[in-house]
Structures are given as structure tokens and as C-alpha cells.
DRENDO-1510 file (C-alpha; in Angstrom, 1 decimal, always signed):
<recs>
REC; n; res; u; v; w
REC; 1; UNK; +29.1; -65.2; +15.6 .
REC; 2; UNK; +26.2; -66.8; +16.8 .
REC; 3; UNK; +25.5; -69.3; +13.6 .
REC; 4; UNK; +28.1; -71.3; +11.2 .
REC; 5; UNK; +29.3; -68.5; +8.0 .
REC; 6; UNK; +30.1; -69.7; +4.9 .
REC; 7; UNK; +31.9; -67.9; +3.2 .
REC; 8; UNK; +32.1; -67.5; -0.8 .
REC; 9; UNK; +36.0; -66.2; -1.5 .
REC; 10; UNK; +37.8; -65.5; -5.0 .
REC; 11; UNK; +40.6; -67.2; -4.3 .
REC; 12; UNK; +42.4; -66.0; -7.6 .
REC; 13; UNK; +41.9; -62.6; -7.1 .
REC; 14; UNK; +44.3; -59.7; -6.2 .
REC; 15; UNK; +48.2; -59.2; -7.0 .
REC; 16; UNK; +49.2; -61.9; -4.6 .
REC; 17; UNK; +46.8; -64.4; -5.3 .
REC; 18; UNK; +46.0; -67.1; -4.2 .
REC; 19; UNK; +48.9; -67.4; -1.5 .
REC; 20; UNK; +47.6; -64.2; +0.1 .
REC; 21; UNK; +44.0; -65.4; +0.3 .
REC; 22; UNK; +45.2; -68.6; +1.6 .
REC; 23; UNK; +47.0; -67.0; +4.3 .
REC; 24; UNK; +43.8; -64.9; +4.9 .
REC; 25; UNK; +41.8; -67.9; +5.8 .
REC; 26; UNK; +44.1; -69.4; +7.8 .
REC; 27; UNK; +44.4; -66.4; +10.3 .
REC; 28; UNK; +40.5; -65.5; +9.9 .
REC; 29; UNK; +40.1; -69.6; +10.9 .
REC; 30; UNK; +41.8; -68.9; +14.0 .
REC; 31; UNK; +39.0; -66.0; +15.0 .
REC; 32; UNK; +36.4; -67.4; +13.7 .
REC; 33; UNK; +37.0; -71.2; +13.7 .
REC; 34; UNK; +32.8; -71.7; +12.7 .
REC; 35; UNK; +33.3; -69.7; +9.6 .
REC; 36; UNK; +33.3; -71.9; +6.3 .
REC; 37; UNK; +35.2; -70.9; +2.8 .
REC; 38; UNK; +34.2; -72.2; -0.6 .
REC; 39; UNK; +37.3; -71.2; -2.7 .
REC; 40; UNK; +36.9; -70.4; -6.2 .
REC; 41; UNK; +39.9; -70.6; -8.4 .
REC; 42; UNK; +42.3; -73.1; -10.4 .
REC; 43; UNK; +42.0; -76.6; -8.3 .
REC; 44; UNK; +45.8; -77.6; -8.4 .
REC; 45; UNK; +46.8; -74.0; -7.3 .
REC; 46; UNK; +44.7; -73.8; -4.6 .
REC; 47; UNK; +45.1; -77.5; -3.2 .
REC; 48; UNK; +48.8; -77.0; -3.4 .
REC; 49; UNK; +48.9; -74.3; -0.6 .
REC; 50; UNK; +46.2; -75.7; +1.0 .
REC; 51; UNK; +48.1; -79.0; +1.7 .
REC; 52; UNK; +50.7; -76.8; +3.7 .
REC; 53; UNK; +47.8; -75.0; +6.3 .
REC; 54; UNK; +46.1; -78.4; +7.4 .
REC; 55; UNK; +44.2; -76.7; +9.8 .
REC; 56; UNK; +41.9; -75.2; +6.7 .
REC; 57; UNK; +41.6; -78.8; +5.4 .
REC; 58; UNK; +37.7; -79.3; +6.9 .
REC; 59; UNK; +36.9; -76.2; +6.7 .
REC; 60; UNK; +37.5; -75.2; +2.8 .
REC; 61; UNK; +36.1; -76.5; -0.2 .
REC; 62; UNK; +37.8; -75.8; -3.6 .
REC; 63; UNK; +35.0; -75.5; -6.6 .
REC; 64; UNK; +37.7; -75.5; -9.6 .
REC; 65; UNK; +37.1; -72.7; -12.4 .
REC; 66; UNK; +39.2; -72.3; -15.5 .
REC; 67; UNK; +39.7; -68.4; -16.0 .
REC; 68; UNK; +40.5; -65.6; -14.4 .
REC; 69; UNK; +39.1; -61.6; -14.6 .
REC; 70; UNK; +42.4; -59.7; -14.8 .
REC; 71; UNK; +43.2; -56.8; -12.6 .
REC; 72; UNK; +43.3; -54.5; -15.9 .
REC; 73; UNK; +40.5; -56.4; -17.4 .
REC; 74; UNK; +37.6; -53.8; -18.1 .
REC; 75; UNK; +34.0; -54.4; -16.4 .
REC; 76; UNK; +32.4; -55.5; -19.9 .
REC; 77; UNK; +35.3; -57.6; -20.9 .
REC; 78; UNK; +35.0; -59.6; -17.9 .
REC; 79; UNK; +31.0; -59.9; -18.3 .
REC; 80; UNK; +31.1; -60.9; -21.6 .
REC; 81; UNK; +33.5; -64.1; -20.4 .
REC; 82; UNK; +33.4; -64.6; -17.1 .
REC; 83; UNK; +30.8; -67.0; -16.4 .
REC; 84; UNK; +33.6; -69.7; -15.6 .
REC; 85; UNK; +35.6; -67.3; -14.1 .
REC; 86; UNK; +36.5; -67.2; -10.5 .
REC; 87; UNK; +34.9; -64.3; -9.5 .
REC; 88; UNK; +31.6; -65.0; -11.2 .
REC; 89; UNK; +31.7; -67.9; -9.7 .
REC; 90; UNK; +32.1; -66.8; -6.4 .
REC; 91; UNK; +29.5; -64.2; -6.6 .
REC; 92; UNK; +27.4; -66.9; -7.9 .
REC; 93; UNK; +27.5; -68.9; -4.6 .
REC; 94; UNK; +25.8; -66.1; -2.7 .
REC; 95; UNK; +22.9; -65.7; -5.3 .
REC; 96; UNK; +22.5; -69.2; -4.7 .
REC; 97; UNK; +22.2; -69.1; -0.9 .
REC; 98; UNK; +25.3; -71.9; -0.7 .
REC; 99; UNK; +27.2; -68.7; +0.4 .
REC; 100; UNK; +25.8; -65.6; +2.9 .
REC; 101; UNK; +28.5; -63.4; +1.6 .
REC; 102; UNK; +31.3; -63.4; -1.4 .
REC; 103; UNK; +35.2; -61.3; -0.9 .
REC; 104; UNK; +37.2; -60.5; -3.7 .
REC; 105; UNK; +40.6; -58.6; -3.7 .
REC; 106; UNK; +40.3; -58.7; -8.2 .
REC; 107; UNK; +38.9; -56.3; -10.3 .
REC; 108; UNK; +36.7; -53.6; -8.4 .
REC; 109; UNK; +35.0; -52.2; -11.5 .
REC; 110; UNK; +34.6; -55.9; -12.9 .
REC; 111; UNK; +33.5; -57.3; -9.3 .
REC; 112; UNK; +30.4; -54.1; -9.0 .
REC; 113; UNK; +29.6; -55.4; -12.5 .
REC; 114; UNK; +29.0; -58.8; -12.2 .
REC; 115; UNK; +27.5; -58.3; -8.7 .
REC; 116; UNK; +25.1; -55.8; -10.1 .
REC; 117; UNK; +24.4; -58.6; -12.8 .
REC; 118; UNK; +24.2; -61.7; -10.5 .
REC; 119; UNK; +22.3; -60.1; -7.3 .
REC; 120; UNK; +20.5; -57.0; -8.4 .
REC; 121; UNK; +20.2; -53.6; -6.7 .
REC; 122; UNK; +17.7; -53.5; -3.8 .
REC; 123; UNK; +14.4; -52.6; -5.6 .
REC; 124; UNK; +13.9; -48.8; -4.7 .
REC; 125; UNK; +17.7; -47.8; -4.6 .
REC; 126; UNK; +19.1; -45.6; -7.3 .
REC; 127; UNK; +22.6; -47.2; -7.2 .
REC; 128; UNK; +25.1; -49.5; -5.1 .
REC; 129; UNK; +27.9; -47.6; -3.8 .
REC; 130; UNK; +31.5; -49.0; -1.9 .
REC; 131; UNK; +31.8; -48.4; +1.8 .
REC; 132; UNK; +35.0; -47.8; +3.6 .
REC; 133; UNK; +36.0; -47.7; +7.0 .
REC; 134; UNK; +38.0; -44.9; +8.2 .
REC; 135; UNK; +40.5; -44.6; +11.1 .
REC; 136; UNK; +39.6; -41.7; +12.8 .
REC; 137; UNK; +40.2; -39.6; +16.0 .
REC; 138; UNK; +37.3; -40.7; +17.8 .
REC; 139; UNK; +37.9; -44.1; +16.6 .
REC; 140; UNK; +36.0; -45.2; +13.3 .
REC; 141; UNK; +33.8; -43.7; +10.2 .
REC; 142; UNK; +32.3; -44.7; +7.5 .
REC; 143; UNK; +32.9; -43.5; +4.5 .
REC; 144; UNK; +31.1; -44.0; +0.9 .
REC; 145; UNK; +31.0; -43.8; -2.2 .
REC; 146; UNK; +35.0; -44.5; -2.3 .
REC; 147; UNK; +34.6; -45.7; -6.4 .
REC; 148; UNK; +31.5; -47.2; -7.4 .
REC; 149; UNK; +29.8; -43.8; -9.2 .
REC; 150; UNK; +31.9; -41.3; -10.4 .
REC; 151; UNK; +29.4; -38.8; -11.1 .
REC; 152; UNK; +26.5; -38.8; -8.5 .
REC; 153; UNK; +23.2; -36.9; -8.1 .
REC; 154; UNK; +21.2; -35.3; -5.4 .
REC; 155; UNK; +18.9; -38.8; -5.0 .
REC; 156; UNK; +22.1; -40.9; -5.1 .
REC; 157; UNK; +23.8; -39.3; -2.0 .
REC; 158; UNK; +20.2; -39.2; -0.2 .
REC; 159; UNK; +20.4; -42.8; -0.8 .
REC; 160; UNK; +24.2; -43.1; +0.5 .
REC; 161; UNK; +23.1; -41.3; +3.6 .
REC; 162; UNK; +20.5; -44.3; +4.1 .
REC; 163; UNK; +22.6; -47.0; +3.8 .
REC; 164; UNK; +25.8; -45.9; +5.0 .
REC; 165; UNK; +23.9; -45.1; +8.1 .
REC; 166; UNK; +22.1; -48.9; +8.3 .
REC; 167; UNK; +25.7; -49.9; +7.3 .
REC; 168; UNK; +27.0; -48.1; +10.7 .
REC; 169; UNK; +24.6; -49.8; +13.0 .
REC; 170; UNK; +25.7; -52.6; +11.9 .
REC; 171; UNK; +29.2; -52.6; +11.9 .
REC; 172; UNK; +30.2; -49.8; +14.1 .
REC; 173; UNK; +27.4; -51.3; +16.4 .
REC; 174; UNK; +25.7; -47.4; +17.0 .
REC; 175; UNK; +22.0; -47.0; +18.1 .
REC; 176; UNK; +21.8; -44.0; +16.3 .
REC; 177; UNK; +24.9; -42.7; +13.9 .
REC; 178; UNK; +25.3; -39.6; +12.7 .
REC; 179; UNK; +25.4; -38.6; +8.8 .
REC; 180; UNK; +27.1; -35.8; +7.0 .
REC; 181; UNK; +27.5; -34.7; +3.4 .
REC; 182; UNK; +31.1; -33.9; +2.2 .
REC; 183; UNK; +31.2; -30.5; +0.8 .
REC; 184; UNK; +33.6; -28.0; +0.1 .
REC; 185; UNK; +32.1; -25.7; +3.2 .
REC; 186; UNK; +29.6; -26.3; +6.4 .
REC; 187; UNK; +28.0; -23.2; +4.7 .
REC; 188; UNK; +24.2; -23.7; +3.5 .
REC; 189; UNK; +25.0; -22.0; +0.2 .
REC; 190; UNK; +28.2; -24.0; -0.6 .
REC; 191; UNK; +28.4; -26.7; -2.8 .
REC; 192; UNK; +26.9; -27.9; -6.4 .
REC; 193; UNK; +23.5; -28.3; -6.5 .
REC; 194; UNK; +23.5; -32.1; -6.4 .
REC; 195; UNK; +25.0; -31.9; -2.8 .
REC; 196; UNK; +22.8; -28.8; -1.6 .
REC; 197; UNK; +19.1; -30.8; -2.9 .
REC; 198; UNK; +20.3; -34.0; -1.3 .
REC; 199; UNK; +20.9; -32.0; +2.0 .
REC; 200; UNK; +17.1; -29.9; +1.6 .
REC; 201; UNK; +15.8; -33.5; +0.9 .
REC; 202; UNK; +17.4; -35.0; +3.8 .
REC; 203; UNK; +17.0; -32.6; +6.8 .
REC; 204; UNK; +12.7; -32.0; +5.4 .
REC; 205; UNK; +12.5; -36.4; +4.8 .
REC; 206; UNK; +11.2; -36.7; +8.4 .
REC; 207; UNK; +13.4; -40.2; +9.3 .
REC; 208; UNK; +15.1; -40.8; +12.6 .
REC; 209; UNK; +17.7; -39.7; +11.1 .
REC; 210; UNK; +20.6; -37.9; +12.7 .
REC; 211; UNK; +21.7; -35.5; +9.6 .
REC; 212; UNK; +24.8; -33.4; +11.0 .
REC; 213; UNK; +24.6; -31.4; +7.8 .
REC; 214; UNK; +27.8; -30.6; +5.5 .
REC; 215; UNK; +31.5; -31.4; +6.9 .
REC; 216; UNK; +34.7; -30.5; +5.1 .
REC; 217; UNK; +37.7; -32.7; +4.4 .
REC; 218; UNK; +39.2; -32.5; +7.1 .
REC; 219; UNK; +36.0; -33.8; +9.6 .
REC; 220; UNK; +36.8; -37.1; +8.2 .
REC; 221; UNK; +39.9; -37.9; +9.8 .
REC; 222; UNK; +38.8; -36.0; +13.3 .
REC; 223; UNK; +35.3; -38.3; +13.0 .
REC; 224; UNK; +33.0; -35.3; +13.0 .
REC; 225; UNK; +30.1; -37.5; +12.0 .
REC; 226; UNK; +30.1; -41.1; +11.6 .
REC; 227; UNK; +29.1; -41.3; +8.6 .
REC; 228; UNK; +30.2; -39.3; +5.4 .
REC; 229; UNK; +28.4; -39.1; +1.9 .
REC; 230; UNK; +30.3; -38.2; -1.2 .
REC; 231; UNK; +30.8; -39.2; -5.0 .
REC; 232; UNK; +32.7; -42.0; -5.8 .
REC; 233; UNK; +35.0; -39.5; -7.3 .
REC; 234; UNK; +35.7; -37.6; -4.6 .
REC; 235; UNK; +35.8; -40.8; -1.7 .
REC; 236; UNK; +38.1; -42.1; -3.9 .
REC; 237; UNK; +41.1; -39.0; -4.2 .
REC; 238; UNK; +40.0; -38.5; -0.6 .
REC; 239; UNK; +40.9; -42.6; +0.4 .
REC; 240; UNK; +43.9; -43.1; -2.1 .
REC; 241; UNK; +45.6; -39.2; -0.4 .
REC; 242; UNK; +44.9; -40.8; +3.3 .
REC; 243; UNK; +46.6; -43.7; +2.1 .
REC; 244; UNK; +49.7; -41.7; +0.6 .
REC; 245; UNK; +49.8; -39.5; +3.7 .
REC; 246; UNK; +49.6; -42.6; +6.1 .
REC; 247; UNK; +52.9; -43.6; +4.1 .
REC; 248; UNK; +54.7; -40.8; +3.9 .
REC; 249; UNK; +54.2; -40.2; +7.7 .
REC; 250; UNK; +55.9; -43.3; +8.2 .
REC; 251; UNK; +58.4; -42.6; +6.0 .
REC; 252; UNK; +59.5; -39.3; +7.8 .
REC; 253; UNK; +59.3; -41.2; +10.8 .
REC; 254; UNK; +61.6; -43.6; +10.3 .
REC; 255; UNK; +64.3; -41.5; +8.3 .
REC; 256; UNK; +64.0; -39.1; +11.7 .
REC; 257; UNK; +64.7; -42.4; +13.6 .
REC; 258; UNK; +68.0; -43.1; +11.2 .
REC; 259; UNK; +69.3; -39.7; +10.9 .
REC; 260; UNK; +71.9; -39.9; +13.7 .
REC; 261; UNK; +73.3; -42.4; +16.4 .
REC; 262; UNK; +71.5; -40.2; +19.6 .
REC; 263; UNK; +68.0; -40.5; +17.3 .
REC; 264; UNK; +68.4; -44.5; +16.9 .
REC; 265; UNK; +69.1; -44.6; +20.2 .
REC; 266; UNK; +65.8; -43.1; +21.3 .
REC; 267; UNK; +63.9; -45.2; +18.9 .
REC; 268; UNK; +65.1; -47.9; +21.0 .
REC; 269; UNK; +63.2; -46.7; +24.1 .
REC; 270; UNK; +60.1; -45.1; +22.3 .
REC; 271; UNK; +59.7; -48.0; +20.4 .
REC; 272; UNK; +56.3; -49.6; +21.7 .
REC; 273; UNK; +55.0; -46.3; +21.4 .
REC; 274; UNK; +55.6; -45.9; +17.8 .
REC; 275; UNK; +54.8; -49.5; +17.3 .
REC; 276; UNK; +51.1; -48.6; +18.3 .
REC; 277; UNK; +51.5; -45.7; +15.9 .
REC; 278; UNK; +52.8; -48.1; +13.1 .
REC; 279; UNK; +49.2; -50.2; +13.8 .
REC; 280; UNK; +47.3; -47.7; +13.8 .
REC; 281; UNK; +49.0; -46.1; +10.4 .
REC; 282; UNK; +48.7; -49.8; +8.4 .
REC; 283; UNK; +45.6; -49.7; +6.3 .
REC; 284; UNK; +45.1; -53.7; +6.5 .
REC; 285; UNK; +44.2; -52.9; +9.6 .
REC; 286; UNK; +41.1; -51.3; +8.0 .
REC; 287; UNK; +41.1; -53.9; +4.6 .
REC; 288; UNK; +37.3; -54.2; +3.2 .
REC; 289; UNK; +35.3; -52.0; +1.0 .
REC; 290; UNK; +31.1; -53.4; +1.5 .
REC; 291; UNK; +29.7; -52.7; -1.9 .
REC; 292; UNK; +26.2; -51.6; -0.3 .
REC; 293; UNK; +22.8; -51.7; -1.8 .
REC; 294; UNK; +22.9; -55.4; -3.6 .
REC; 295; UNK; +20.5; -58.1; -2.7 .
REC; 296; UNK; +23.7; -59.8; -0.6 .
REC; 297; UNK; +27.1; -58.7; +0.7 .
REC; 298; UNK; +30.0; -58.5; -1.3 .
REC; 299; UNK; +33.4; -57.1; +0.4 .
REC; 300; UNK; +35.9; -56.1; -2.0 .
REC; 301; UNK; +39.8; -56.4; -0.2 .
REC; 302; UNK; +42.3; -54.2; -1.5 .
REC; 303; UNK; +44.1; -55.5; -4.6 .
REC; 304; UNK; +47.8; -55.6; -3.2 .
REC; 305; UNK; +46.8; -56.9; +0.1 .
REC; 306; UNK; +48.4; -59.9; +2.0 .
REC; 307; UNK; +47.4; -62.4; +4.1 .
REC; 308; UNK; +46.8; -60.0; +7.0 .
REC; 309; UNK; +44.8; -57.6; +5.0 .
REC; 310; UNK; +42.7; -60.3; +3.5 .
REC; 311; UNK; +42.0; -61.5; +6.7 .
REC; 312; UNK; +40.5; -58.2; +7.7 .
REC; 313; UNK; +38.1; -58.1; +4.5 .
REC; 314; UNK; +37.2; -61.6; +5.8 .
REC; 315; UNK; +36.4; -60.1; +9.4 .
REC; 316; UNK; +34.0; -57.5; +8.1 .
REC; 317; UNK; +32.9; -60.4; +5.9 .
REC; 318; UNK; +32.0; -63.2; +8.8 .
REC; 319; UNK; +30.5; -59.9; +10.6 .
REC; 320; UNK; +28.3; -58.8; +7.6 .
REC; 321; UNK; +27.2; -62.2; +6.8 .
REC; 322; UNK; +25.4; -62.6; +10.3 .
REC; 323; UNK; +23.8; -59.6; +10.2 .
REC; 324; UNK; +20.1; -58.7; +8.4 .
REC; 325; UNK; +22.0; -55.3; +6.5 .
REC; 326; UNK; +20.2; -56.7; +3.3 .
REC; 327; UNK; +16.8; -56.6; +5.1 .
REC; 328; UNK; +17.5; -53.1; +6.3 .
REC; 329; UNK; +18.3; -51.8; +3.4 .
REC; 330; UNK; +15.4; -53.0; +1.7 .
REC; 331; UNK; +12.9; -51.6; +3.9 .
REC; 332; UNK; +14.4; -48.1; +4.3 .
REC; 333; UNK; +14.0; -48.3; +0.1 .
REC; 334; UNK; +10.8; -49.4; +0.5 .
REC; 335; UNK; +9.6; -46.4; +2.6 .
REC; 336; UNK; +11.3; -43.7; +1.1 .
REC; 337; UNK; +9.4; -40.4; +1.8 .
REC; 338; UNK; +8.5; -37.8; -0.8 .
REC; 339; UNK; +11.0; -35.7; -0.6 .
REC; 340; UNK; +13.5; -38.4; -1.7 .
REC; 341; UNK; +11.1; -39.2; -4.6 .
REC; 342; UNK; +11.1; -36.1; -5.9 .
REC; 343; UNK; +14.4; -36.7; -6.4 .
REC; 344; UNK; +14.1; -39.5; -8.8 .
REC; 345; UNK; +15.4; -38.7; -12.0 .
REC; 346; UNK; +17.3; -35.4; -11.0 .
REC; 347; UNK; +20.7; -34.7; -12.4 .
REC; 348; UNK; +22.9; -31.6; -12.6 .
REC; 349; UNK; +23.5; -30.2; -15.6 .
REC; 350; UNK; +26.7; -31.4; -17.2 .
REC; 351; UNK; +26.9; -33.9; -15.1 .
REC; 352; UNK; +27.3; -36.8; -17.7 .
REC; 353; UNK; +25.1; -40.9; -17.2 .
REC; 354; UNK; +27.5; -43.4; -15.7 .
REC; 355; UNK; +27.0; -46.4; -14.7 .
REC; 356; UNK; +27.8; -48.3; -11.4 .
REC; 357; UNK; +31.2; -49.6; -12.3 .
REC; 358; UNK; +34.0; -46.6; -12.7 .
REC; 359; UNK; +37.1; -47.8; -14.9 .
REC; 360; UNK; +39.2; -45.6; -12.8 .
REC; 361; UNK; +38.0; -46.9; -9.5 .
REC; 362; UNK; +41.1; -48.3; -7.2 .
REC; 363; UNK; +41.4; -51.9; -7.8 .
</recs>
């Protein structure tokens, strides 16, 4: 980090708030000791932990708010009050350039709402979308939309494809990344006709784009491409079954481990082996979804994340925050070539309107 970050942070959001955001700052302080935190949330609350990590005490402001969006608050509940509410609040710091970037571990279909609201899709961009990174084989993906749009059209996912892939330079620091549309087949005539007119449109648009085509389910975890498009429906089942299988893999492992005396005794001499596998396997390793396409960054932690995982959104968050993403965005929107245009408007049919906020996205 080449210039002093301030970060915007609800600090009262998630299921172990505000201890587990505390204990985020505290370890990202330690790698990023320029970094700044403005930390929204109930005063005495806050300044209570904060008295125990001294080391935060120059570098954190507290701006006290009463209220709080819950976790099963619903997006227009928490518009419709949230104005003094942490999260708004913290949102409200980037929109008025006293923060370059916000992270929230609360609501995810309140936080898209009131970012939408506060700092406006990039002018040209059909809809923001959530960005995850993904543990691979090769190393890492990208992978969006995880929950933002549960139904999505064939200009949507050409508009994905653009950002996830200025989203990759960025943060998986490639000249040129590669871009693939999940489907359910690599074959041309496979797929709905949202998925097969966003892949016509993107392989005749004419950008330096490196468009791989159509990958399956399973060239996500093998990092086929290094960046893959989807629905938010379908990112999400695919993120929340890597999750369950990253558990239940550890689960096997360690009943294997316990199952006799011979096994424990072997766990005791393969142990820093499968303590690199345990690493690798914990998903706050990879904490922070980037809600892409806004006029600013907002990184949205995983609800029952602690102090380690938060300080992972936080990374991606110092990272994003130095970066011109926003810029890039914008001008890829801005010179969008006919064949995404012609787009505009397209839906399939029965695909019903939704708006940028799922209810059932994870949270």
C-alpha cells in the first residue's frame, strides 16, 4: 500500500459483532499498520473492547449510531429505518469520500440495498453483482454473481464477464485473465438462452477479451478459467456446497485420524501436512465478497466470521481501496460495443424482474 486507507467498517455487523470486527482490525493493523478504520456502531460497545487492543487506539475512530440492521431484517425494512443505522452509516462514509472503501459482515440483501441507494450503479451497467474468490487448483478464481441477482439475463452475465475480469486484474494481479460462462455443458447448444446470447455477444463484442467459452461445475475448483460468470442463484448453491464439502472433508478426516490407536499415531507424524490441508480447507482464509459495479467498494465478510475472517475481508478491502477498479469499471461501461447493447432490455421468458438484493442470498 503505497498511500494511507481509511477504511469505513460496520462495526455492529455479523453474528459476533463487534468483538469479531475488533479482533479484525487489530490483526489487519499489524499488516497494514497505514490503514485507518472509522467504526460505526454503539459508542460504549465499541470503546469498551477497544480499551483492551491499545494498539488500535490512534488508528480508529468510533462515529456512534443508535440502531442496528438485523441479520433477518429484510432489504426494505432496513431502508425504510436505517439512516442512523450502522451500516448506513458506514456506507455513508465512502459516498462522502471520508472513507475509500466500507466492510460489512450484516445483512447481505440489506447491505446491496443501501449501497445501491447511497453510491449508485456505474452509469451503463445493468446490475451490481457479489464477487468471490475461489481456492482452486491452480491457485485462485473469481467467481460472481455468488447472491446479488437471482434471476439474470443474457446482458447481465455479459456485464459480469466485464467486471469480474477488471476485478481479476486487480486482485489476482493478471495482465490478461481468462473468462468463462458456467453452464451445464462446454457444448455450443447447451444451456438456456440467457447463457447462450451472452456467450454469441461476448466472443462477436471485439474486446481484448480472453473469453474461454462455457466451463462446467466442476472447472471451478480445478481453475479452468479465472474467472467464472453465473446467476446469483446458481454462485450461490455452487459457494454454500464448496463450503459444506470443505467441512465434511474435514470431518472425515479427522474421524479417520480417531478411529484407532495405530491411526492417531500417524496423525502425529503427518501432522504438518494436514495442517497445510486444514489452511487451505478454512474459508476465512478466502473471507470477502466485492459487491462489483457501485460508484465505490463495498466488501461484504461472511456473517459468522471471526476475527481472522474479518481480517481477510479487511485485506481485500485495504487492497481494493488502493486500486482505480471504480475507474475501470466505468470506462469498460462506457464503451460497451453493439453487440452488448443489443442486449439491453432482453430477458428469457419466464424468467421473472428482480431486483439487485435477493432475500435468500447467504448473509
Amino acid at each position: 500500500m503505497t498511500r494511507e486507507i481509511v477504511v469505513s467498517v460496520d462495526g455492529m455487523g455479523g453474528d459476533n459483532a463487534p468483538q469479531a470486527v475488533i479482533d479484525g482490525l487489530a490483526i489487519a493493523h499489524i499488516r497494514h499498520p497505514k490503514a485507518r478504520f472509522l467504526l460505526h456502531g454503539d459508542h460504549a460497545r465499541l470503546q469498551s473492547i477497544l480499551l483492551t487492543r491499545p494498539a488500535l487506539k490512534n488508528i480508529a475512530q468510533i462515529v456512534h449510531c443508535d440502531d442496528v440492521v438485523g441479520m433477518d431484517d429484510k432489504p426494505s425494512q432496513a431502508l425504510r429505518r436505517g439512516r442512523n443505522t450502522s451500516m448506513w452509516r458506514a456506507i455513508d462514509s465512502v459516498r462522502n469520500k471520508d472513507a475509500q472503501v466500507v466492510v460489512s459482515a450484516g445483512n447481505t440483501g440489506a447491505l446491496m440495498a443501501m449501497a445501491k441507494v447511497q453510491l449508485r450503479t456505474v452509469p451503463g451497467l445493468s446490475r451490481p453483482a457479489i464477487a468471490a474468490i475461489w481456492p482452486t487448483i491452480r491457485g485462485q478464481s473469481i467467481v460472481l454473481d455468488v447472491g446479488a441477482n437471482i434471476d439474470t439475463d443474457a446482458r447481465q452475465l455479459f456485464d459480469f464477464a466485464l467486471i469480474g475480469e477488471a476485478y481479476a486484474r486487480v486482485v489476482l494481479g493478471l495482465d490478461r485473465p481468462s473468462v468463462g460462462l458456467l453452464n451445464v455443458g462446454a457444448e455450443e447448444m447447451k444451456g438456456n438462452e440467457a447463457v447462450k446470447a451472452a456467450a454469441a455477444a461476448l466472443k462477436s463484442s471485439g474486446l481484448p477479451l480472453r473469453f474461454y467459452g462455457f466451463v462446467e461445475g466442476d472447472d471451478i475448483s480445478t481453475g479452468t478459467v479465472d474467472v467464472v460468470v453465473t446467476s446469483g442463484f446458481t454462485g450461490n448453491v455452487a459457494l454454500k456446497a464448496a463450503e459444506g464439502t470443505a467441512r465434511l472433508i474435514g470431518h472425515y478426516i479427522k474421524s479417520a485420524m480417531a478411529r484407532s490407536f495405530l491411526s492417531r499415531i500417524g496423525y502425529v507424524f503427518a501432522r504438518p501436512g494436514f495442517n497445510v490441508l486444514k489452511q487451505k480447507l478454512d474459508p476465512r482464509a478466502v473471507n470477502g465478497g466485492v459487491f462489483l459495479g457501485l460508484n465505490g467498494v463495498v466488501v461484504k465478510s461472511h456473517g459468522g466470521t471471526d476475527g481472522v475472517g474479518f481480517a481477510t475481508a479487511l485485506d481485500l478491502a485495504i487492497e481494493m481501496g488502493g486500486s482505480d477498479f471504480v475507474q475501470r469499471v466505468a470506462d469498460a461501461m462506457a464503451n460497451l460495443p453493439a453487440s452488448a447493447r443489443a442486449l439491453e432490455g432482453s430477458k428469457p421468458e419466464g424468467m421473472s424482474e428482480s431486483g439487485p438484493v435477493a432475500e435468500a442470498a447467504a448473509s
